[in-house]
N, C-alpha and C positions, 0 to 999 in steps of 0.2 A: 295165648290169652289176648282178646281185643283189647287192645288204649282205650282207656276211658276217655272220654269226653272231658276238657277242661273249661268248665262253667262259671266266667266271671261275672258276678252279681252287681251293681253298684248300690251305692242307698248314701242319700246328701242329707236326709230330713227323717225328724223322728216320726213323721205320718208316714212316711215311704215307708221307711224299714218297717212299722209296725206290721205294712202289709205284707211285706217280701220275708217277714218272721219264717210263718210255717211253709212259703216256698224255699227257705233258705235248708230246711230241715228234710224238707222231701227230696231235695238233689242230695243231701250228706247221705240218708237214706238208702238212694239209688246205686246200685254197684256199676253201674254203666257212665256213670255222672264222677268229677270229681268239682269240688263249689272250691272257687276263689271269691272272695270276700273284697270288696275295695268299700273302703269309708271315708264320704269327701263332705265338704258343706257342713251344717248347722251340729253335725258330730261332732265337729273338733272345735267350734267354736265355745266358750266359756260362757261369753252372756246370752246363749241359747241351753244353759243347760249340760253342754258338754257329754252328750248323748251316747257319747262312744262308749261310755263307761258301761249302758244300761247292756249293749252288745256285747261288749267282754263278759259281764254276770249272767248273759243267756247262755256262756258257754260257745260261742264262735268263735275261729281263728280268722282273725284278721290279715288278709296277706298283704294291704297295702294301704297305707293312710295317706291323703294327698288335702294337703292344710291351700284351699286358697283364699285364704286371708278375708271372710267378712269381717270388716272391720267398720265398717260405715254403711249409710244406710242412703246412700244418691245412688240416681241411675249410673251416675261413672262409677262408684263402687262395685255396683251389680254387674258392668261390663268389664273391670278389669278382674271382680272373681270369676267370671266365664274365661278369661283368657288364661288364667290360673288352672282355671281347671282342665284347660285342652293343654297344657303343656305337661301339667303332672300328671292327669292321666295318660295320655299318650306315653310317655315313659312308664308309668307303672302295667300299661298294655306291652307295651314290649318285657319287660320283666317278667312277666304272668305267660306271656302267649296262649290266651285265651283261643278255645275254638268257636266259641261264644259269647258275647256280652249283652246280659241283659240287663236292661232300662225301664223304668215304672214310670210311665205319667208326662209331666209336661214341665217339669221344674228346670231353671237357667242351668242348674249343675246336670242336669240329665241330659240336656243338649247340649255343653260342651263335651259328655263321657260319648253322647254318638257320633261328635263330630271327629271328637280323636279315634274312635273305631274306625268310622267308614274311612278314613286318610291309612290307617292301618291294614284294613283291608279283613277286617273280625266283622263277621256274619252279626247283626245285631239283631234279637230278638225285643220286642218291642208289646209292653203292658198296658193295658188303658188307652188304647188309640181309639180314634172315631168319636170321643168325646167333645163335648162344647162346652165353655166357659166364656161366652162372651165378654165378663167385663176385664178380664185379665191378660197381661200376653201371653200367660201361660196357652192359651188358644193355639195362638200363633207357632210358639215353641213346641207343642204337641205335634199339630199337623206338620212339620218339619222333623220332627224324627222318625213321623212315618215314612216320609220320604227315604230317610237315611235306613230305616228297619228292612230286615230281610224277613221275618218272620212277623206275627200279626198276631197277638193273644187279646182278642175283645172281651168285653161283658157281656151284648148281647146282639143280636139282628141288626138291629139300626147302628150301632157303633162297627159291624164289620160291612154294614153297605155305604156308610161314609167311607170306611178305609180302600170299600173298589171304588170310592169314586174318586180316588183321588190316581186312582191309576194303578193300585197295587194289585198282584194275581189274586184272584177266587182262594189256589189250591194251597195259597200260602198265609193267610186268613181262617183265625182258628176263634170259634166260639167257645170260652173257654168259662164264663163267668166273673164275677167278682171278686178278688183276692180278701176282702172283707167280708167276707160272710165264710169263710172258712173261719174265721178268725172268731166270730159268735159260734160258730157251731163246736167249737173245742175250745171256749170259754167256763172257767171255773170260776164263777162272779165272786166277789166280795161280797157281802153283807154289808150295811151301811156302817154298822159300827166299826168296821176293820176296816171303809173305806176313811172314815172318820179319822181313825188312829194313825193312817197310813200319813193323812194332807194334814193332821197336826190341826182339826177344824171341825166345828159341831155342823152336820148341813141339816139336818133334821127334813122330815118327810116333806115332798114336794117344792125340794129348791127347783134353780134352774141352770143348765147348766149352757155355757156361753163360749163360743168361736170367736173370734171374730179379724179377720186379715186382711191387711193392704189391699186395696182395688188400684189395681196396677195401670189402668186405664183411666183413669178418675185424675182431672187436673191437681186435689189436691188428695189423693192415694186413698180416700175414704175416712178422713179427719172427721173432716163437718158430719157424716155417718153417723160415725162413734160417737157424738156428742147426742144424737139424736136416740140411739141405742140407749144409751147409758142414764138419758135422762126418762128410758118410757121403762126400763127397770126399775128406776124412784116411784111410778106408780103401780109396783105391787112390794111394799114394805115389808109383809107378813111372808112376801121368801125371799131363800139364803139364796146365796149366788157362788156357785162355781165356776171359775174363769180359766180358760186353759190358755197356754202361751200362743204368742204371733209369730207370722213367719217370717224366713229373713227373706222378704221383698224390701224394694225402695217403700220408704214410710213405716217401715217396722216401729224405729224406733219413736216414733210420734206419737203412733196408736198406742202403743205397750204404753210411753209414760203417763199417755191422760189415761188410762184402763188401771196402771199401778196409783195413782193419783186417788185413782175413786174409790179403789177398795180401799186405800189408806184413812183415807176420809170414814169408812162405813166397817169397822172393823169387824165389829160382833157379826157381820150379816154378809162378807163378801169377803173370796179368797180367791188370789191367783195364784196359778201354779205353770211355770214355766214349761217343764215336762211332765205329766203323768205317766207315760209309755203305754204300752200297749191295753194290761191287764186291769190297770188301774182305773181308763180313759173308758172300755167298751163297760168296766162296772160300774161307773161314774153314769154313763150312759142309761142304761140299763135302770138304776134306779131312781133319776130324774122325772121329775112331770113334765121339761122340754127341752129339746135343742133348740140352741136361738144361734143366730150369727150366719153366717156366709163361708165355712167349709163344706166340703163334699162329702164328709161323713155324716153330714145331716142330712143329705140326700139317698147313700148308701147300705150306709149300718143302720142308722137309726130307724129308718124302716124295717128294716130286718130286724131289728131288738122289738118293733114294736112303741115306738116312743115319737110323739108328735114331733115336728120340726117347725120352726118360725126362719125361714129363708130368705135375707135381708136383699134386696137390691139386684146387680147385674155381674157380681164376679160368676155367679154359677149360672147366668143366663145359657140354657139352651139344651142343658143337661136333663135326661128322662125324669121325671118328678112321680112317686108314688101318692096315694091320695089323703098321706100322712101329711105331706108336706105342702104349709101356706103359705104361699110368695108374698112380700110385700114393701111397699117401698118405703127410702129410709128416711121415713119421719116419723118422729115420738107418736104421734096420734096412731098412725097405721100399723107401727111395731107394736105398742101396747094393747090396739084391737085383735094383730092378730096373736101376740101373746092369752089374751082372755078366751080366743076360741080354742085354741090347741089344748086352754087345760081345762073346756068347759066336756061334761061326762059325757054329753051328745056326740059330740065332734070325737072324742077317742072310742067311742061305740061305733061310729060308723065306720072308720079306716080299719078296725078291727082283725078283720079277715081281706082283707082286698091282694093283690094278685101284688109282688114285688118286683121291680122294674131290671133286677142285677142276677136273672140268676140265681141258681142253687148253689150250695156251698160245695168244694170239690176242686176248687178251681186250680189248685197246687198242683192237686195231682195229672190234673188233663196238661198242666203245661209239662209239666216232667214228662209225659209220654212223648210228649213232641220233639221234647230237645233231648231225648234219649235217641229217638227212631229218624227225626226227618234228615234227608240225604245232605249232606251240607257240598259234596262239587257241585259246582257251577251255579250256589247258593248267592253269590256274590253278583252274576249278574241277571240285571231287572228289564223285564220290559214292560214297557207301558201299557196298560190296558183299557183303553177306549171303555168310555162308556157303549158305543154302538158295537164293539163288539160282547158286552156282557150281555145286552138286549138281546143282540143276535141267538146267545149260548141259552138265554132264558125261552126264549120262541124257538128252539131248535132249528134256526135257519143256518 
């Protein structure tokens, strides 16, 4: 009988795992596949929610918890949980002997898990490359684990001609789709009253519902933003507000307080909730009049649900925009106009049917094919690949 394959997954953040849900399930699925599980970051943390818990009630086994310590919210916090994280994972990589580990996205705990790989010498397969987020470093951290990645699972065309341009092979370069839109297409929404009953909160027809995270680039992380946001939501009083929690970047805790501050202030009409998880968040979605704020699921899913977006400022500068979604910069005036067109009837008749920027839903399964079948000797080592050579292979010279 062949050895199964040993597939170590990571997931730092309750928006990661959301995604890596139904991949987590297609490799238990797989008989060729065996899933190791590691949970690091905003899981184990308590004033995040403590997420790990939501992971046990999906029924996962956890093979390795590695706590590094967010406990503060400065860049030397952020750089000493990145050091934390290359030391515990690296031992929980050796514990596991992964033949595999794979990595979602661009987050600080994602490139300490491939820094500890590639020093290991575990083949890393690699989700969400090719993407741009200008105003974040998450940018920066992404295109860096490409580097460190030996495999390449994109969303679409233009995210896998970034990743050859950065030098990686063609044949290792997999258009794979979205890992969110699997996640709508085997969604069993709530209704709003069970969404209701769930958040302990009346939202009644056409609230809004609201992102909103540290801009990592931004002198002062996206503060003065938030004050701008928060005030163009006081000019639509007649909806409720859904607010979903911040992440653990530098500035977390500044944003969260003045965002806990306001709905304190606004009871009856405004509710935060630190996690929603997966089920709760895409029906949250789903039956909203709009996404507002500056995560990526308002570029992704919410297009895919069918639900306008209001996209604040430059954390998601650069990322493909469907024709749902209206950019605008972060002042009261401009957030509140473009609030008023996302929920005017015109503006949601037109984006209607328009073409979606991520990909069909599937995306679990095309990568399980990969890390079931692709050859892993001599996976470890890369060579560079010239743009003038990709030219050369596209003109057949």
């Amino acid at each position: 009988m062949a050895k199964r394959r040993r597939i170590c997954v990571v997931t730092g953040s309750r928006a990661e795992y959301g995604l890596l849900h139904g991949l987590l399930n297609e490799i238990g699925d797989e008989p060729g596949l065996e899933p190791k599980l590691v949970v690091t970051g905003m899981h184990l943390a308590p004033r995040f929610g403590l997420t790990v818990r939501e992971i046990e009630d999906d029924g996962f086994t956890i093979a390795e918890r590695v706590d590094i310590g967010l406990d503060g919210d400065s860049a030397a916090a952020t750089a000493r949980a990145m050091g934390l994280g290359i030391v515990g994972l690296g031992d929980a990589f050796e514990r596991i002997a992964p033949d595999v580990v794979v990595v979602l996205g661009d987050r600080f705990e994602v490139l300490a898990a491939a820094q500890a790989a590639l020093i290991a010498r575990i083949p890393i397969a690699h989700i969400h490359g090719g993407e741009l987020t200008e105003g974040a470093f998450d940018d920066s951290m992404r295109h860096a684990i490409t580097k460190m990645a030996h495999l390449h699972f994109v969303a679409g065309p233009a995210h896998g001609a970034r990743v050859a341009q950065l030098g990686e092979a063609p044949d290792r370069i997999f258009e794979v789709g979205a890992l969110g839109l699997d996640n709508i297409a085997r969604l069993e929404p709530l209704d709003r009253a069970a969404l209701e009953s769930e958040i302990d909160f009346r939202l009644g027809a056409g609230y809004l519902l609201v992102t909103y995270h540290p801009v990592t680039l931004a002198n002062d992380g996206g503060a003065r933003a938030v004050e701008e946001l928060l005030s163009a939501l006081d000019a639509f009083p007649d909806r409720q507000v859904l607010v979903t929690g911040v992440n653990a970047d530098p500035g977390h805790d500044r944003i969260g307080s003045r965002i806990a501050e306001y709905a304190s202030a606004r009871p009856e009409r405004t509710r935060v909730c630190a996690s929603l998880g997966r089920r709760l968040y895409l029906s949250a979605m789903k039956l909203c009049a709009a996404v507002i704020g500056n995560s990526s699921s308002g570029l992704i899913e919410a297009p895919a649900i069918g639900v306008p977006t209001v996209n604040l400022g430059s954390r998601q500068r650069g990322r493909e925009c469907a024709p749902s979604v209206i950019d605008c910069a972060e002042t009261r005036d401009e957030i509140a106009a473009a609030i008023r067109k996302a929920l005017s009837p015109e503006f949601q008749t037109a984006f209607r049917d328009a073409p979606k920027a991520y990909g069909t839903p599937g995306a679990a399964a095309r990568i399980v094919r990969v890390l079931k079948s692709h050859p892993l000797d001599g996976v470890l080592m890369k060579r560079f690949h010239d743009l003038a050579d990709l030219e050369a292979a596209l003109h057949g010279a």
